[in-house]
C-alpha positions, 0 to 999 in steps of 0.5 A, spaced: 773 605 306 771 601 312 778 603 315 777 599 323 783 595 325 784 588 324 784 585 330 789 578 329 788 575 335 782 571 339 777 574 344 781 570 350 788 573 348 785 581 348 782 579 354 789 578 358 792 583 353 788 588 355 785 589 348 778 588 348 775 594 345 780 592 340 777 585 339 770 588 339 771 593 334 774 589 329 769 583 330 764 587 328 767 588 322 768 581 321 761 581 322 759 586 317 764 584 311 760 578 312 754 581 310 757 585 305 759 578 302 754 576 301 749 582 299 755 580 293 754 574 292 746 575 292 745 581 287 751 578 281 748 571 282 744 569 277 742 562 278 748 559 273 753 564 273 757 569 279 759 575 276 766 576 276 766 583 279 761 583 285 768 582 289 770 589 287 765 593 292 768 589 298 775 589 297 773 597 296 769 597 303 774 592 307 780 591 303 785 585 302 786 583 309 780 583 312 776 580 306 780 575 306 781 574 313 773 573 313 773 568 307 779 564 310 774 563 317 770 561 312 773 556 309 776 554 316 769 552 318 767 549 314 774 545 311 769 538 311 765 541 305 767 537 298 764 544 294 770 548 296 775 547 290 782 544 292 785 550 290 781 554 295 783 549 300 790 549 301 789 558 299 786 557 305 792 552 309 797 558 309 792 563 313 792 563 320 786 565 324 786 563 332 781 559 334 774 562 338 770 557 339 764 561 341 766 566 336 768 565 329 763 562 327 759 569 327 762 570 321 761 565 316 760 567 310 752 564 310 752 563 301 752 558 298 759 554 298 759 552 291 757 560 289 762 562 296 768 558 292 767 563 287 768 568 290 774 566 293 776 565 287 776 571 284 779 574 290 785 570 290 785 572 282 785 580 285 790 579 289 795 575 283 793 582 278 797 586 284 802 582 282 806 583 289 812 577 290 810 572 294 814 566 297 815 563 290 819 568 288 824 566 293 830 562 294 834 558 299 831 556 307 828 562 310 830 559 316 837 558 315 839 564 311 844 570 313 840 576 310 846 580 311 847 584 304 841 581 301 834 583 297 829 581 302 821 580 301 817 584 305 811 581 307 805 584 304 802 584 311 806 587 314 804 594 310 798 598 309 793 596 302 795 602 300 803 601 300 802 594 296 806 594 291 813 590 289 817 597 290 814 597 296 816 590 298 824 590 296 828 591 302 835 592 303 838 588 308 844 592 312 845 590 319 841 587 325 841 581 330 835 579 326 839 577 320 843 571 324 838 565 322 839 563 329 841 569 334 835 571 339 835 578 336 830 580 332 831 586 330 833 587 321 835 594 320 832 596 312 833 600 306 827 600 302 830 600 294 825 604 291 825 610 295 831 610 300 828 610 307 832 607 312 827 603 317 827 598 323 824 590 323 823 584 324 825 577 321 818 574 321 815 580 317 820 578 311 817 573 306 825 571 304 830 573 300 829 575 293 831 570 287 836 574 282 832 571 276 825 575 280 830 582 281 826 587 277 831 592 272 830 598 276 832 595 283 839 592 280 841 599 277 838 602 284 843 596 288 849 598 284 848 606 284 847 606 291 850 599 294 856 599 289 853 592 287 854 589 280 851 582 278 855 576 276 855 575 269 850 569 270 846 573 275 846 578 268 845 571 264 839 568 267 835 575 268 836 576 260 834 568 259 827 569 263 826 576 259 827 572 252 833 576 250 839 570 251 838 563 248 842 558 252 846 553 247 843 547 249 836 550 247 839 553 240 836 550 234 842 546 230 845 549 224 844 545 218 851 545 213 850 542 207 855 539 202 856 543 196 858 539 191 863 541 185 859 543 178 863 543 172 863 550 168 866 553 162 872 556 162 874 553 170 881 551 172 883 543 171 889 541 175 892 534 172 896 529 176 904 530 173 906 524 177 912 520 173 908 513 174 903 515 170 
């Protein structure tokens, strides 16, 4: 595997970082993960369909974060094209490429668009089989929320390909001046729930703090053996909802009670009115 450092920053900031070799060698690697793209895309085509595992060759050779960063170039270039689907198109709107002008287009992916958003397709469905936890698992403001004592989403990007799992993105947030929403620190003193390892970050490497309807079994256990945290019992109530095992009374189907009427038998016991006005 193409192990090259993915450079995230233009030709003019390496310069006054004083970084371009940096700069140099992950372009080429852009360059060359173009290329593979589209010897992919070449060979699995046949005309009418794109065989769904041409991606896998690539993401073998570059992995997740440069194919992608090479297919989100792509698509920024190229963002007047109509053959590019709606939702490859906002995909692309949360990537952040910096602007080279003389620079990112030589790694535009050459392909066909129509056949090029197919592929970027079937990337972003490899990357939703990883079944990493995302923004959308979230809750509350990122930007207004005190992280103190939270189950924190690390952000896949901060990790290495190898690391992307959801034990590895669940963090327990401790202390830190990056905790505060609004303090000039950024600094956010960790510990990761799978494995217990103590570490330093930044605000900005988390995604957001963990909605208790996503928190998977073993991280609660973890929290409560470690942590001495216990959930509330509508904490307890909405896990076990979303799980299939609680069925709140609103949604329960409505009992039937029908009337049973008396039937005459034999040998059953008569009571008669004794009142004197009859």
């Amino acid at each position: 595997m193409n192990d090259t450092y993915l450079y995230p920053y233009s030709s003019a900031e390496a310069r006054d970082r004083n970084e371009l070799s940096l700069w140099r060698e992950s372009h080429k690697a852009n360059i060359a993960c173009r290329n593979a793209i589209e010897d992919a895309i070449r060979q699995n085509f046949d005309g009418m369909h794109l065989d769904k595992n041409c991606i896998t060759p690539v993401l073998d050779e570059y992995g997740y974060k440069r194919t992608a960063w090479v297919l989100a170039n792509t698509l920024h270039e190229l963002k007047w094209d109509g053959r590019f689907g709606h939702a490859n198109k906002q995909w692309v709107e949360c990537a952040c490429i910096p602007k080279d002008i003389n620079h990112n287009s030589d790694f535009v992916v050459r392909s066909h668009p129509a056949v090029l958003d197919g592929f970027v397709t079937f990337y972003r469905k490899a990357v939703q089989a990883l079944n990493l936890f995302g923004a959308e698992h979230c809750v509350g403001d990122r930007a207004e929320q005190d992280f103190t004592g939270k189950v924190l989403v690390l952000s896949p990007d901060t990790l290495k390909e190898s690391c992307w799992s959801q034990a590895d993105q669940l963090w327990y947030a401790r202390s830190g001046f990056g905790c505060e929403p609004h303090s000039s620190g950024r600094a956010v003193f960790a510990t990761c729930l799978s494995d217990g390892e103590t570490a330093r970050w930044n605000r900005e490497d988390f995604i957001g703090v963990l909605d208790d309807k996503f928190l998977p079994d073993w991280a609660r256990e973890k929290l409560e053996e470690v942590h001495g945290l216990v959930l509330g019992k509508e904490t307890i109530r909405r896990l076990m909802i979303n799980a299939g095992l609680w069925i709140p009374r609103r949604q329960r189907a409505p009992k039937i009670h029908q009337p049973r009427y008396r039937r005459p038998c034999t040998g059953e016991l008569i009571q008669i009115d004794g009142c004197d006005h009859h």
